[in-house]
Every structure is written in C-alpha cells, then in structure tokens.
C-alpha positions in Angstrom: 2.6 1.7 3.9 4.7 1.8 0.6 1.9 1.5 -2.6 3.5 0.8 -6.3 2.7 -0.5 -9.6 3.9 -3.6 -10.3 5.6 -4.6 -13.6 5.1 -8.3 -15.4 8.8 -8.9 -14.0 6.8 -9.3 -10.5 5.2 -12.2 -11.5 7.0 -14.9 -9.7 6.9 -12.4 -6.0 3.4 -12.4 -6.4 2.5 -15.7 -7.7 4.7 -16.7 -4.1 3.0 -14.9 -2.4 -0.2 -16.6 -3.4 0.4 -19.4 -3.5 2.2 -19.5 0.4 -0.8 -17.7 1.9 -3.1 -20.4 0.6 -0.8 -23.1 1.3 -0.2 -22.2 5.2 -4.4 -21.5 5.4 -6.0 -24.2 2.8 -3.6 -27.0 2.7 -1.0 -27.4 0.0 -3.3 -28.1 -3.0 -5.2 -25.0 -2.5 -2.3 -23.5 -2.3 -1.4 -24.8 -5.8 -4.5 -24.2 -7.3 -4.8 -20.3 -6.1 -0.9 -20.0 -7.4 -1.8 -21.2 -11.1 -4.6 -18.9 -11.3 -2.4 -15.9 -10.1 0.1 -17.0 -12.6 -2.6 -17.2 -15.3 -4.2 -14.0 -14.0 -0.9 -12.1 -14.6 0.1 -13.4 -17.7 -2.6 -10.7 -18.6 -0.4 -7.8 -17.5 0.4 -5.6 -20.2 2.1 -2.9 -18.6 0.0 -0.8 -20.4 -4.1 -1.1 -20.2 -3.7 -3.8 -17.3 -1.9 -2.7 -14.3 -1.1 -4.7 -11.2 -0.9 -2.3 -8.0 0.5 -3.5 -4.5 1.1 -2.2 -0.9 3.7 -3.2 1.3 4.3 -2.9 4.8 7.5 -1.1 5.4 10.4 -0.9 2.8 9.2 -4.5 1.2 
C-alpha cells in the first residue's frame, strides 16, 4: 500500500471517488449527496493546517 498527502488539486479524484462508491451502494442520489459534502469538506484544505492523507492499493 502506497500512503500520501493529498494536495487541494485532488479534489475532483476524491470527490469521484465519493461520490461512485455511494452511487454503486446507496443509489444515485446518495451518491450525489455524499459527493457535495466531500467537495464542501475539501474546500477546507489548506495545504497547510488541514491535510488530506490517502492510501492506495498498488501504484494508484
């Protein structure tokens, strides 16, 4: 497993991801719901004093 920090510049990967997940398990408007809130969520990303940290299978 590959761990990093993500930057504000991942916001549209991880708002994806999100929003996929909870559309293949909840139904599409869960899926939308979850993916606005991630997108709000990491509009607080500073880069600096809020940091966004990931793992990823393989090379991903």
């Amino acid at each position: 497993m590959n761990h990093r920090i993500l930057s504000s510049n991942s916001q549209a990967e991880i708002v994806n991801l999100f929003t996929s997940v909870f559309t293949d398990s909840e139904g599409q408007a869960e899926g939308k719901i979850i993916g606005n809130l991630t997108s709000e969520l990491f509009k607080a990303i500073d880069d600096k004093n809020i940091l966004c940290f990931a793992t990823y299978e393989h090379n991903s």
